[in-house]
PyMOL Python script that loads the backbone (N, CA, C, O; Angstrom):
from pymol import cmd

cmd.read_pdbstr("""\
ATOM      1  N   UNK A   1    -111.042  24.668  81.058  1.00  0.00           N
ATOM      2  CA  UNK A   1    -111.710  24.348  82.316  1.00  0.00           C
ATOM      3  C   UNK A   1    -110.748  24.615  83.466  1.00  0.00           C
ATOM      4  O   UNK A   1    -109.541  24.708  83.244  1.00  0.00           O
ATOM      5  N   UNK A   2    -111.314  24.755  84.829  1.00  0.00           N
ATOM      6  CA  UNK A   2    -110.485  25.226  85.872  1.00  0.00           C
ATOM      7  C   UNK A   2    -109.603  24.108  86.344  1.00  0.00           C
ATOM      8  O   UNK A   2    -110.042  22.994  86.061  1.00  0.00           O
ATOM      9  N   UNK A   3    -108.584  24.132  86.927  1.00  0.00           N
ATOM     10  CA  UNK A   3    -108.075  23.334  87.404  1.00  0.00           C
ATOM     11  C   UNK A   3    -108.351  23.055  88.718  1.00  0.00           C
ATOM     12  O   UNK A   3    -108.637  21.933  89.136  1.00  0.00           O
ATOM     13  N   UNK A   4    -108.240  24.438  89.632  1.00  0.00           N
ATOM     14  CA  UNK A   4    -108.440  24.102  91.415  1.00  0.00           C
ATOM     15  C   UNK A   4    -110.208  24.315  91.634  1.00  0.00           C
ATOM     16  O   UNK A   4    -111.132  24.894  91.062  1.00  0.00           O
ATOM     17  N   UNK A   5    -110.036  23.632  92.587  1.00  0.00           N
ATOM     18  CA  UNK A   5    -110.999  23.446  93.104  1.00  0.00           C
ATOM     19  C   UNK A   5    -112.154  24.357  93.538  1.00  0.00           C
ATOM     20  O   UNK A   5    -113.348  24.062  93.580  1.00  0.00           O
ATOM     21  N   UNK A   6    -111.520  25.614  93.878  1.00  0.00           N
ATOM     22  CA  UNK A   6    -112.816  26.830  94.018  1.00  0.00           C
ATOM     23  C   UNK A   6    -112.880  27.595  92.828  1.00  0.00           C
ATOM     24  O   UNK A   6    -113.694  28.516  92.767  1.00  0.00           O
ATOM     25  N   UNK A   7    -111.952  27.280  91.640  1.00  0.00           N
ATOM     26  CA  UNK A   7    -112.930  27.787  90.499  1.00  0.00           C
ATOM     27  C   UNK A   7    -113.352  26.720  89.540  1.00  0.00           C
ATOM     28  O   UNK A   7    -113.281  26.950  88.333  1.00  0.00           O
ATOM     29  N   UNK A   8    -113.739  25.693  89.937  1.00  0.00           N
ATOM     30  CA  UNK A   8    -114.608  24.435  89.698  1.00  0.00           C
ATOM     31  C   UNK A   8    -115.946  25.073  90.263  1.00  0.00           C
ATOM     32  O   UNK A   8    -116.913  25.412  89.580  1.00  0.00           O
ATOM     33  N   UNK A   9    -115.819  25.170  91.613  1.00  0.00           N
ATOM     34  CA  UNK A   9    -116.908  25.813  92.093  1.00  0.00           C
ATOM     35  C   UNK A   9    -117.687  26.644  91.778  1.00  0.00           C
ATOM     36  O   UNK A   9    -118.906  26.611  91.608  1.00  0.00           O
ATOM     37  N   UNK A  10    -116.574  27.814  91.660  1.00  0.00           N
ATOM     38  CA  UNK A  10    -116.914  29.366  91.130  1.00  0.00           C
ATOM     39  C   UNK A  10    -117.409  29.441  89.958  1.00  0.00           C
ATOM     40  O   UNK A  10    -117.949  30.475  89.564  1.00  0.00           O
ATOM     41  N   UNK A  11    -117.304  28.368  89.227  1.00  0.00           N
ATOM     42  CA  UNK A  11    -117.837  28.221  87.611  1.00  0.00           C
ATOM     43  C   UNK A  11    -119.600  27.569  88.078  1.00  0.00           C
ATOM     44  O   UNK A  11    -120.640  28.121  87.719  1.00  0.00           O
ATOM     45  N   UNK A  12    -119.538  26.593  88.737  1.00  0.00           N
ATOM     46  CA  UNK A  12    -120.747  25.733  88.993  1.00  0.00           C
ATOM     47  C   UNK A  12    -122.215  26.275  89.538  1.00  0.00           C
ATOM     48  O   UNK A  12    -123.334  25.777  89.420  1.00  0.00           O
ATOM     49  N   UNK A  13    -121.529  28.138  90.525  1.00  0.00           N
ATOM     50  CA  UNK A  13    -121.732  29.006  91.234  1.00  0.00           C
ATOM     51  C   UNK A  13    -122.289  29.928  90.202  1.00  0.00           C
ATOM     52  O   UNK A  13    -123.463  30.221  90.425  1.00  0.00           O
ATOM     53  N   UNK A  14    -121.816  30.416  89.231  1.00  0.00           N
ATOM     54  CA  UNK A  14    -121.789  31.093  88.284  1.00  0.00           C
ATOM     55  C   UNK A  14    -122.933  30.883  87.697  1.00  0.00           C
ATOM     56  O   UNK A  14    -123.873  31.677  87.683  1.00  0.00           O
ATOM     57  N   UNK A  15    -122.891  29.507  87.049  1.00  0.00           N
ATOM     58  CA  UNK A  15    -124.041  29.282  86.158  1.00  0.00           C
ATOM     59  C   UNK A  15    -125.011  29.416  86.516  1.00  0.00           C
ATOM     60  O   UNK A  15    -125.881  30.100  85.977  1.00  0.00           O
ATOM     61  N   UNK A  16    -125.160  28.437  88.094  1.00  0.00           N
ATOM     62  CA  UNK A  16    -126.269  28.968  88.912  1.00  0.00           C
ATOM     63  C   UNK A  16    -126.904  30.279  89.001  1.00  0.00           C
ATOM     64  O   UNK A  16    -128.133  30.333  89.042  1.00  0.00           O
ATOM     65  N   UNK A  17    -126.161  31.399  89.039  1.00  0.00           N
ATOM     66  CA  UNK A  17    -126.616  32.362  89.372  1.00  0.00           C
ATOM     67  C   UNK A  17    -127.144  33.285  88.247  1.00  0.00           C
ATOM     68  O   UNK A  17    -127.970  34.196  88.303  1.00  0.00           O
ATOM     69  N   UNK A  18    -126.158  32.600  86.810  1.00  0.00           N
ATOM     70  CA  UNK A  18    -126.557  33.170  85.635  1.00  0.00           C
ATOM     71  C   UNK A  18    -128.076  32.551  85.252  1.00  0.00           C
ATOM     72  O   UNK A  18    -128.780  33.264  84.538  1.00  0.00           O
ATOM     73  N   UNK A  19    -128.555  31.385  85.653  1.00  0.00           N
ATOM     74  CA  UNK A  19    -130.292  30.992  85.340  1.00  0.00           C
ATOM     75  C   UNK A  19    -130.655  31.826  85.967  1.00  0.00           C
ATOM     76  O   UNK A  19    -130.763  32.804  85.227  1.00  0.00           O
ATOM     77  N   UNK A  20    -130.915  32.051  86.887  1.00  0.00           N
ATOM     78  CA  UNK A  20    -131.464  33.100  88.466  1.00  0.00           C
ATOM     79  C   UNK A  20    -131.832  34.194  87.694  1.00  0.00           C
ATOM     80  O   UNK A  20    -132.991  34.571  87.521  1.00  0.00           O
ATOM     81  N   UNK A  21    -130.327  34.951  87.004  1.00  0.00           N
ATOM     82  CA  UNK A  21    -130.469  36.365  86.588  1.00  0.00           C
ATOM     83  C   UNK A  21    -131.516  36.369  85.470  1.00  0.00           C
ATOM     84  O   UNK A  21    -132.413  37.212  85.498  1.00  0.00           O
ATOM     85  N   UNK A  22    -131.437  35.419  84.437  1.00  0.00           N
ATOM     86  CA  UNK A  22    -131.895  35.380  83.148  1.00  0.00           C
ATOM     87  C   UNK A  22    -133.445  35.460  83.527  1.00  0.00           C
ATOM     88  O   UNK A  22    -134.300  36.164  82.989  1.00  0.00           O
ATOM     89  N   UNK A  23    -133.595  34.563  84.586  1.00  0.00           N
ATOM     90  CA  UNK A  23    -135.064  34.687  84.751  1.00  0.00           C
ATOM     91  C   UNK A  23    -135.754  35.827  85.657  1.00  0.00           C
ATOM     92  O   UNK A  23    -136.957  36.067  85.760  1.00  0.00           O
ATOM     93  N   UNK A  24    -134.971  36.287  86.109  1.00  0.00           N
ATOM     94  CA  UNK A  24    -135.573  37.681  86.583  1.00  0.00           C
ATOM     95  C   UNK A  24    -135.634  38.739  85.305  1.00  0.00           C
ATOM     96  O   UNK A  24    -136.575  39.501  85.086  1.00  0.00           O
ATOM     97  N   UNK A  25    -134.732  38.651  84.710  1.00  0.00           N
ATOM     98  CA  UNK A  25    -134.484  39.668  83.333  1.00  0.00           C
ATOM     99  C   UNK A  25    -135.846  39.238  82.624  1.00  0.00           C
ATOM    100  O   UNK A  25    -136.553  40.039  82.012  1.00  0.00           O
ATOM    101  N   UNK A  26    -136.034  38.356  82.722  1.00  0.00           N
ATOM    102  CA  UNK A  26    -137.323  37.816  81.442  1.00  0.00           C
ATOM    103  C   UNK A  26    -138.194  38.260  82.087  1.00  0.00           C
ATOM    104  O   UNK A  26    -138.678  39.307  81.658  1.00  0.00           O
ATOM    105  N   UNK A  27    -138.822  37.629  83.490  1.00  0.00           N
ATOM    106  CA  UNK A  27    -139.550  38.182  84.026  1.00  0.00           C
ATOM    107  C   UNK A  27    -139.849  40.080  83.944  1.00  0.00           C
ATOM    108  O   UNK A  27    -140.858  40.742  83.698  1.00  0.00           O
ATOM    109  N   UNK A  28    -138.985  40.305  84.150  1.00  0.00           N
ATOM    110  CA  UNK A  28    -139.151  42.200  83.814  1.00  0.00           C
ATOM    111  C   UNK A  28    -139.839  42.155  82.446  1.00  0.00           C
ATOM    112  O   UNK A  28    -140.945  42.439  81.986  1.00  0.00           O
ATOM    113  N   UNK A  29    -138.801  41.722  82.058  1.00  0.00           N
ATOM    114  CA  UNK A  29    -138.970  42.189  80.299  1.00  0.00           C
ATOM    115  C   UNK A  29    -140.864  41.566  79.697  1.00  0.00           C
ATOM    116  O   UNK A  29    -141.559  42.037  78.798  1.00  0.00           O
ATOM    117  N   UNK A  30    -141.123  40.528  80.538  1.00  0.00           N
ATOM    118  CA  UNK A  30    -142.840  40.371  80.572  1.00  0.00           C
ATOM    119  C   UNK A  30    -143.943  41.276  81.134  1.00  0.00           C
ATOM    120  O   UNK A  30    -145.122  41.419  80.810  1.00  0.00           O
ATOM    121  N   UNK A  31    -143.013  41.965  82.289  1.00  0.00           N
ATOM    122  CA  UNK A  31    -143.803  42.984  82.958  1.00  0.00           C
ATOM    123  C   UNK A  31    -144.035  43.891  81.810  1.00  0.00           C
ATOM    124  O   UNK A  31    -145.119  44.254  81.351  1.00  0.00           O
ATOM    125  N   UNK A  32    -142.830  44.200  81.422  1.00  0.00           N
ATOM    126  CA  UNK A  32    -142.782  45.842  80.355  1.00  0.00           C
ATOM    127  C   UNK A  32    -143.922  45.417  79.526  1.00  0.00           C
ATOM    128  O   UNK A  32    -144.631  46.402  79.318  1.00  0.00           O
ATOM    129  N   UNK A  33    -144.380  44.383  78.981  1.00  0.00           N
ATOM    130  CA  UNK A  33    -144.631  44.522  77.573  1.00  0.00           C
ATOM    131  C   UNK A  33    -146.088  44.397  77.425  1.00  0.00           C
ATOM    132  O   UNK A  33    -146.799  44.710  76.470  1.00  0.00           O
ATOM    133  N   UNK A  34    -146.500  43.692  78.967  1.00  0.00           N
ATOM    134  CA  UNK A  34    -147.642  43.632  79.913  1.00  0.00           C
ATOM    135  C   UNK A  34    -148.027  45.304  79.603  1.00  0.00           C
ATOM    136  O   UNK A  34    -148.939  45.764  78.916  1.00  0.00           O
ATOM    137  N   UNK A  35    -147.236  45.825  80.187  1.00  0.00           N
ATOM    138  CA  UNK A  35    -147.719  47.289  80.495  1.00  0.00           C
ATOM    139  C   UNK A  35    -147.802  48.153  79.690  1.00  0.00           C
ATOM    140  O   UNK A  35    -148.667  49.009  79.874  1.00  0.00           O
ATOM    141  N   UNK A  36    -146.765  48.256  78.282  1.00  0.00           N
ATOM    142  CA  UNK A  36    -147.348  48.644  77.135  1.00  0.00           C
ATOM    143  C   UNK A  36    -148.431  48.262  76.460  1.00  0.00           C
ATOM    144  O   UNK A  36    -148.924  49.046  75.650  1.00  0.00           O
ATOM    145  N   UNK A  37    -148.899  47.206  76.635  1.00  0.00           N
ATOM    146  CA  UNK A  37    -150.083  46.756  76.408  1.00  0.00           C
ATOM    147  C   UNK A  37    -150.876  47.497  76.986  1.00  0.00           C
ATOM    148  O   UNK A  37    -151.390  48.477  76.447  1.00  0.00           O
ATOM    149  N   UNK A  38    -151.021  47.246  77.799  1.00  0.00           N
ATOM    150  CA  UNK A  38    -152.439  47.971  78.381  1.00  0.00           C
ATOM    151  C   UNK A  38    -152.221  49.804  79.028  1.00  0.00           C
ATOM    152  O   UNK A  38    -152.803  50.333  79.974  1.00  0.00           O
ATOM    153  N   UNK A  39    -151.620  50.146  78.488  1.00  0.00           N
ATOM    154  CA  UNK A  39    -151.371  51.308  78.292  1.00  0.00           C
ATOM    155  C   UNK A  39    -152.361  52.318  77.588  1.00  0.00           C
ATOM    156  O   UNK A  39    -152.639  53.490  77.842  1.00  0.00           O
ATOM    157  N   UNK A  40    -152.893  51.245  76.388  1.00  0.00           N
ATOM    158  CA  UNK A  40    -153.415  52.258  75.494  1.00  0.00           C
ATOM    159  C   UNK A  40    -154.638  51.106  75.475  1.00  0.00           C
ATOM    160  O   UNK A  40    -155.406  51.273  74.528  1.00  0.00           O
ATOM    161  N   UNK A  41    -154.889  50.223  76.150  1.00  0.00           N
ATOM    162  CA  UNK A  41    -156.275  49.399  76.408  1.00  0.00           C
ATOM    163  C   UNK A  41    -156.883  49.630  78.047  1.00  0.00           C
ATOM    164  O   UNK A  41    -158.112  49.707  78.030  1.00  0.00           O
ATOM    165  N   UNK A  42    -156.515  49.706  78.908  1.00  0.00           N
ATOM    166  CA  UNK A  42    -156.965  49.458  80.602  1.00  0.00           C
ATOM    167  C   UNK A  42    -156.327  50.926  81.007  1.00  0.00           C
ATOM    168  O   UNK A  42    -155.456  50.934  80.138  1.00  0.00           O
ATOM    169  N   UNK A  43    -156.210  51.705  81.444  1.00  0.00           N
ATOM    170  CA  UNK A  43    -155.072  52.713  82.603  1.00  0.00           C
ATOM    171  C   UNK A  43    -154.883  52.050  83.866  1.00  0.00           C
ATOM    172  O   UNK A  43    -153.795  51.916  84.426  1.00  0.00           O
ATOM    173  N   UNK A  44    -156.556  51.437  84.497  1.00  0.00           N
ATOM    174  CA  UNK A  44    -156.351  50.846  85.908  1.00  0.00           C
ATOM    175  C   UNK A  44    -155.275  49.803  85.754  1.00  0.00           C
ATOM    176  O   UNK A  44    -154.232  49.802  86.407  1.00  0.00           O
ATOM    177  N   UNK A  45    -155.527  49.130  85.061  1.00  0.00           N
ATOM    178  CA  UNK A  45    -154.522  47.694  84.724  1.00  0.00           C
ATOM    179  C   UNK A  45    -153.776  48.057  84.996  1.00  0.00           C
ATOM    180  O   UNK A  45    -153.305  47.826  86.110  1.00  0.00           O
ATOM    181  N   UNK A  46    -153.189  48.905  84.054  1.00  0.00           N
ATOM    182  CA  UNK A  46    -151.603  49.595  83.301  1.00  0.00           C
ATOM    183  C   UNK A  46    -151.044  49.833  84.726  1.00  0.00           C
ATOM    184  O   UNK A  46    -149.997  49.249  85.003  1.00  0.00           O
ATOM    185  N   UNK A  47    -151.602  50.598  85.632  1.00  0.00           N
ATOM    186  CA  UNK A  47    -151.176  51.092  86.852  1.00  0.00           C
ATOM    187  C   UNK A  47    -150.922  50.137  87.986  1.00  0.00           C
ATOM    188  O   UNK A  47    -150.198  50.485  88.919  1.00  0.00           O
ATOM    189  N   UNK A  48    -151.390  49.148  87.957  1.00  0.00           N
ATOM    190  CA  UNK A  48    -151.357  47.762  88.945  1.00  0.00           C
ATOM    191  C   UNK A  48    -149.948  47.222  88.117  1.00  0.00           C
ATOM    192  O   UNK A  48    -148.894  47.058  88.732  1.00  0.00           O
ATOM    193  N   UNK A  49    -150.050  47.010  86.882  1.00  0.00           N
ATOM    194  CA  UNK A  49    -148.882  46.561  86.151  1.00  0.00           C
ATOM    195  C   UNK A  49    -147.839  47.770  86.879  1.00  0.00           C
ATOM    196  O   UNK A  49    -147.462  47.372  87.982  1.00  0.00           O
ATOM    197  N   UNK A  50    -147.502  48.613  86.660  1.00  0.00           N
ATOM    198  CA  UNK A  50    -146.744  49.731  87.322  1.00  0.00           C
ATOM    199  C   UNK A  50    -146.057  49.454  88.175  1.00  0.00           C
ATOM    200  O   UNK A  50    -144.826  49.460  88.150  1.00  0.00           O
ATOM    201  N   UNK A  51    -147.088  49.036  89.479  1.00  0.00           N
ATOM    202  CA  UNK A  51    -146.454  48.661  90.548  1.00  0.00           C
ATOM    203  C   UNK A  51    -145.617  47.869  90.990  1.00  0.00           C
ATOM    204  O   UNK A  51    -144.813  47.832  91.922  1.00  0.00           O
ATOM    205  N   UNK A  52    -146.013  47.082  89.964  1.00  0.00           N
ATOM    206  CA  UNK A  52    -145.593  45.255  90.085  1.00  0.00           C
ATOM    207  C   UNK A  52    -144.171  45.143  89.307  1.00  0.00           C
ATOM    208  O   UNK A  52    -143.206  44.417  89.545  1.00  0.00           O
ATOM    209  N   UNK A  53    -144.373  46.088  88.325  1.00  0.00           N
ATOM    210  CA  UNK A  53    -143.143  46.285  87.687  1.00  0.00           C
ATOM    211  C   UNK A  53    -141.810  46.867  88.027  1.00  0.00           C
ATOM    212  O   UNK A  53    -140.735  46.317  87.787  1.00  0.00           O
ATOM    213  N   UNK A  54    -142.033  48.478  88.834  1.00  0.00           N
ATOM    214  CA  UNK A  54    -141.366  48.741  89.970  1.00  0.00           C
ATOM    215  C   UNK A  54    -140.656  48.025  90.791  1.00  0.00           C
ATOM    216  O   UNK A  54    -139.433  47.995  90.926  1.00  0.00           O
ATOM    217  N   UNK A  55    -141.770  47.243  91.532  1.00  0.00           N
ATOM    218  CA  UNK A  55    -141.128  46.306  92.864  1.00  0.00           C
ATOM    219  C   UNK A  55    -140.278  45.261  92.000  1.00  0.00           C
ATOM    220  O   UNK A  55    -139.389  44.722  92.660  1.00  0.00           O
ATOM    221  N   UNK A  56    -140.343  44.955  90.978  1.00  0.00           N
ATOM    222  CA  UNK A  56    -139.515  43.699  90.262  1.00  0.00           C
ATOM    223  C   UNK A  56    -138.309  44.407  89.693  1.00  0.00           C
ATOM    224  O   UNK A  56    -137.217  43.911  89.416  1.00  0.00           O
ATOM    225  N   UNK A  57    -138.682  45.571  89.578  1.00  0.00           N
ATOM    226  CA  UNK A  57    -136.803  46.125  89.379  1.00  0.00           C
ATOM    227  C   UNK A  57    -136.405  46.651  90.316  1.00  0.00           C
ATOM    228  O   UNK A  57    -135.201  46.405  90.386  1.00  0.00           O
ATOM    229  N   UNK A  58    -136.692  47.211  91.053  1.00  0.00           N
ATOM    230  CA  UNK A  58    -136.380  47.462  92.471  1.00  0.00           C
ATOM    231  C   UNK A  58    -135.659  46.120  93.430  1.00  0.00           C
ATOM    232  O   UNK A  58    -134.757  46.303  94.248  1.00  0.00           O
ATOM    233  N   UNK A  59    -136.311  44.703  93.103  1.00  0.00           N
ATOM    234  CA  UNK A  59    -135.870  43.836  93.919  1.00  0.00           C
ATOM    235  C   UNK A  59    -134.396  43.181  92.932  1.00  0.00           C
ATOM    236  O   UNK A  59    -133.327  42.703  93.313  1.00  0.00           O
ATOM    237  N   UNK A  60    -134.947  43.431  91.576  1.00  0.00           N
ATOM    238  CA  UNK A  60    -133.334  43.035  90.962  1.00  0.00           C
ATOM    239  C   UNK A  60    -132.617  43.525  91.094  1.00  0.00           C
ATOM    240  O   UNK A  60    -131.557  42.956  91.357  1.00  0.00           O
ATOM    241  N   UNK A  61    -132.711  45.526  90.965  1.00  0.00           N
ATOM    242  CA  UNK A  61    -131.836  45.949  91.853  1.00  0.00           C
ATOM    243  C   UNK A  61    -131.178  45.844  92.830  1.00  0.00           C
ATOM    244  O   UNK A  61    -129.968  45.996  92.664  1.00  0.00           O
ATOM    245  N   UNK A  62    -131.585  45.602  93.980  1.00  0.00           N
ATOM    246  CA  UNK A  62    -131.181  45.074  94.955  1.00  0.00           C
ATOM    247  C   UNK A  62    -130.489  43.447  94.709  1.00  0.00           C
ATOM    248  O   UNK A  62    -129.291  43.291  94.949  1.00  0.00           O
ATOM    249  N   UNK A  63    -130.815  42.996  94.520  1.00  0.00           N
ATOM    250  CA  UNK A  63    -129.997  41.536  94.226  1.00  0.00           C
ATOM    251  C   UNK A  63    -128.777  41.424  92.960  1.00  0.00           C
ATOM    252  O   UNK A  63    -128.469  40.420  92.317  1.00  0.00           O
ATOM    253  N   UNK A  64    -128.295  42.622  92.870  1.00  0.00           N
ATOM    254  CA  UNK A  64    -127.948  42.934  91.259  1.00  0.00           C
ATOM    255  C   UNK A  64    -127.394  42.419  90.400  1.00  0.00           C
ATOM    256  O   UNK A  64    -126.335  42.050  89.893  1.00  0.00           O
ATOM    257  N   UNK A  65    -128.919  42.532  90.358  1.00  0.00           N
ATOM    258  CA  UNK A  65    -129.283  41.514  88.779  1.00  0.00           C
ATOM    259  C   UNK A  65    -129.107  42.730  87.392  1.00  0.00           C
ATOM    260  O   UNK A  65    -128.727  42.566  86.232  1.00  0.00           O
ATOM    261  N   UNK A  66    -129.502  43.767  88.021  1.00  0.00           N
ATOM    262  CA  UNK A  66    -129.279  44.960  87.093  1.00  0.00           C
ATOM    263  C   UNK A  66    -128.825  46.077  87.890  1.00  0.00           C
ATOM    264  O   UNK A  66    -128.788  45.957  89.115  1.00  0.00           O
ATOM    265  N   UNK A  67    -128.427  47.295  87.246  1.00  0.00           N
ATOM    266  CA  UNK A  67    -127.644  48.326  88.388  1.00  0.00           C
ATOM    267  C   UNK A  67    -128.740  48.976  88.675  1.00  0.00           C
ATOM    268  O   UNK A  67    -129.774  48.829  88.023  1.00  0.00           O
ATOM    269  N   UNK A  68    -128.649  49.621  89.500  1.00  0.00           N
ATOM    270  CA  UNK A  68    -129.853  50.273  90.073  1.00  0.00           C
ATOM    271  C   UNK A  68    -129.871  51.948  89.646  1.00  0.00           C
ATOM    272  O   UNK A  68    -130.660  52.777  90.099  1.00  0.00           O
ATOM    273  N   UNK A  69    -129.113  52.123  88.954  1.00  0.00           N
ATOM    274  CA  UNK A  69    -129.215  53.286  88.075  1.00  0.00           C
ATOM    275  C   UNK A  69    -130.346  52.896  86.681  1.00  0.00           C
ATOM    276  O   UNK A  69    -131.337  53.539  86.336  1.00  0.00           O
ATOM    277  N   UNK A  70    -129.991  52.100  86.300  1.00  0.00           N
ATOM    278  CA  UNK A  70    -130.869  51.298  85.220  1.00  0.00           C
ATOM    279  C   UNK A  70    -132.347  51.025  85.707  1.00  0.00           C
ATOM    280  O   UNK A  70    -133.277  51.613  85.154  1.00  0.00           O
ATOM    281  N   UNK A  71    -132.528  50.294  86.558  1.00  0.00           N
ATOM    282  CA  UNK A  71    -133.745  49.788  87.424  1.00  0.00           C
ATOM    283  C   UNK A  71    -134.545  51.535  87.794  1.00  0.00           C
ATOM    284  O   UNK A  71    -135.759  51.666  87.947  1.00  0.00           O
ATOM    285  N   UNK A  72    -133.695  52.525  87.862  1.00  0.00           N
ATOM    286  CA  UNK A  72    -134.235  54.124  88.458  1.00  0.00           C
ATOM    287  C   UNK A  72    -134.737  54.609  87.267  1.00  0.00           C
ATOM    288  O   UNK A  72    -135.672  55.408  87.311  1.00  0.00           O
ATOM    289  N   UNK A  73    -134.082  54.117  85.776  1.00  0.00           N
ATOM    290  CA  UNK A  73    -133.920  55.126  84.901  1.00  0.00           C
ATOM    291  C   UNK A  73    -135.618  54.475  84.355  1.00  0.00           C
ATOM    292  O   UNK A  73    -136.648  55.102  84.108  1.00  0.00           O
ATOM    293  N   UNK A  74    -135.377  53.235  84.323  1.00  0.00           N
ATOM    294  CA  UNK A  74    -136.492  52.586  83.279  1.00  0.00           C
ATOM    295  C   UNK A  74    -138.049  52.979  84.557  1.00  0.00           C
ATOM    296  O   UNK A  74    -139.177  53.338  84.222  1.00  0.00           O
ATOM    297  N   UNK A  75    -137.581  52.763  85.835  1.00  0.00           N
ATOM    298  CA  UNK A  75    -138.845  53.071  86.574  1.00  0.00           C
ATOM    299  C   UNK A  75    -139.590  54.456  86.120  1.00  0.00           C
ATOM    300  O   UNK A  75    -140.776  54.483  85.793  1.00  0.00           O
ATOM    301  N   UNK A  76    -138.608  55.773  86.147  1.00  0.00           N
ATOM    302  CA  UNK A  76    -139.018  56.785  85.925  1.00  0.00           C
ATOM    303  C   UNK A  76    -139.761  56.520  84.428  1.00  0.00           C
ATOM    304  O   UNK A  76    -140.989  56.575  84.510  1.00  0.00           O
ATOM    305  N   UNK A  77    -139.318  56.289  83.297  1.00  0.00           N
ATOM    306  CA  UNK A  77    -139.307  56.307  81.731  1.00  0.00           C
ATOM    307  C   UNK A  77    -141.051  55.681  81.866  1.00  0.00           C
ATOM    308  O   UNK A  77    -141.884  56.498  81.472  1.00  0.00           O
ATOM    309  N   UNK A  78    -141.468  54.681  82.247  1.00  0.00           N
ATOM    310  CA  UNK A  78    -142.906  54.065  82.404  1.00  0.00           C
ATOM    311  C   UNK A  78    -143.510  55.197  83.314  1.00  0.00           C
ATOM    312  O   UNK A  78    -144.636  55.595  83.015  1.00  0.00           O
ATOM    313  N   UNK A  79    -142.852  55.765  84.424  1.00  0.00           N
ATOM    314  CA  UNK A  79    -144.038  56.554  84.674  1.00  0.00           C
ATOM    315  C   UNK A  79    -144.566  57.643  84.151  1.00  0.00           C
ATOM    316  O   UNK A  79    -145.647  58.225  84.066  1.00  0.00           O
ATOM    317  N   UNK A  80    -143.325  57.748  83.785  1.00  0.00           N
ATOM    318  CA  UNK A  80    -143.443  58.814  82.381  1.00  0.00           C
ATOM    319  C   UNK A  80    -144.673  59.025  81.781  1.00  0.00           C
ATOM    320  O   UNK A  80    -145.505  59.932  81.826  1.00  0.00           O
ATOM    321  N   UNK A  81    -144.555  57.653  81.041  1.00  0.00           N
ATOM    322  CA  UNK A  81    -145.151  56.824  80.135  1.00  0.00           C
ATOM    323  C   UNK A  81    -146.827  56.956  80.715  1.00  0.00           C
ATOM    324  O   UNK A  81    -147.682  57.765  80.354  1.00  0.00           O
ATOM    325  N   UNK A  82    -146.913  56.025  81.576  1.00  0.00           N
ATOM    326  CA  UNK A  82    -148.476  56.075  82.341  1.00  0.00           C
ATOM    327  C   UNK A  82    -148.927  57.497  82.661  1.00  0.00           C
ATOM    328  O   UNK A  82    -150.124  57.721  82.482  1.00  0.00           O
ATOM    329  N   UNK A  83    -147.993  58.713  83.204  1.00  0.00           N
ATOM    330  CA  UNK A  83    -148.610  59.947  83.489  1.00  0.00           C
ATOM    331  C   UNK A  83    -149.244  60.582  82.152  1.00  0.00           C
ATOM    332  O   UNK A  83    -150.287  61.235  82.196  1.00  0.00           O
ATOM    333  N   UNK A  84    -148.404  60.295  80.737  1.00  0.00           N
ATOM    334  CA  UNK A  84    -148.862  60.939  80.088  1.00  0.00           C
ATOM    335  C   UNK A  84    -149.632  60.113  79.195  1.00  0.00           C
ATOM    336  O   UNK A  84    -149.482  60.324  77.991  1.00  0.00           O
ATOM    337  N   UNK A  85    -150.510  59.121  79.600  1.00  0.00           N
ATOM    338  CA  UNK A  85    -150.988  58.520  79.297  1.00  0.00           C
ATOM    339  C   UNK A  85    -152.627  58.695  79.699  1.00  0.00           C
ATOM    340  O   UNK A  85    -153.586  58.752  78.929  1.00  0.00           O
ATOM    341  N   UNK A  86    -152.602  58.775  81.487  1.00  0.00           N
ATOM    342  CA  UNK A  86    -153.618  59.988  82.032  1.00  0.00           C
ATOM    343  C   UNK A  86    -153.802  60.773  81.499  1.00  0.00           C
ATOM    344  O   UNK A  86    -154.841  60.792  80.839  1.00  0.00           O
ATOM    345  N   UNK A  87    -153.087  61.654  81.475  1.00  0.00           N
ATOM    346  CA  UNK A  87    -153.262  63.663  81.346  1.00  0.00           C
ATOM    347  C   UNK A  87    -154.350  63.259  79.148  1.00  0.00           C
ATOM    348  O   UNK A  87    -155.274  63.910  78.660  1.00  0.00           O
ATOM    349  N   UNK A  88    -153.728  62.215  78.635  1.00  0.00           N
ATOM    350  CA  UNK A  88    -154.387  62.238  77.161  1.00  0.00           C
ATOM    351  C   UNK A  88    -155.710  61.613  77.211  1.00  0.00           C
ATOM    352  O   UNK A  88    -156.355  61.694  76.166  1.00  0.00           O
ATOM    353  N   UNK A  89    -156.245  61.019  78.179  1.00  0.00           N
ATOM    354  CA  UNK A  89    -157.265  60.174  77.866  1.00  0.00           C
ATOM    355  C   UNK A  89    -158.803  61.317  78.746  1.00  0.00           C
ATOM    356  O   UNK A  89    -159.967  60.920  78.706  1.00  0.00           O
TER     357      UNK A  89
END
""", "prot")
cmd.dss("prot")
cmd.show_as("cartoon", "prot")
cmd.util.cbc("prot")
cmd.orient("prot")
């Protein structure tokens, strides 16, 4: 355990911020699975899911919660996903 006082803090700070992250991470990780779902049941859905999913890695990005190379890579990979999901149906 720390001895001084601002990494008493910095630990107390930490944890805090580690719930924060975890639950944005989960949150995503509900979006994704949302959207594989209805991928191959709804397209309209799937595509509202899309959006929503986007803006939620996009905003963790920004708060980084994840790098935003990651948040770019997985955005592209679903649209991927949904375009060729169109073009088959």
């Amino acid at each position: 355990m720390a001895n001084i006082k601002s990494a008493k803090k910095r630990v107390l700070i930490e944890r805090e911020r580690r719930v924060v992250n975890n639950s944005v991470k989960s949150e995503i990780k509900t979006y994704v699975k949302k959207f594989k779902d209805q991928l191959s049941s709804d397209l309209a859905q799937a595509e509202e899911t899309y959006k929503a999913l986007a803006s939620k890695l996009d905003s963790a990005a920004r708060e980084n919660v994840i790098h935003a190379n990651s948040a770019s890579r997985k955005k592209a990979h679903f649209a991927k996903l949904l375009d060729n999901a169109k073009k088959s149906k």
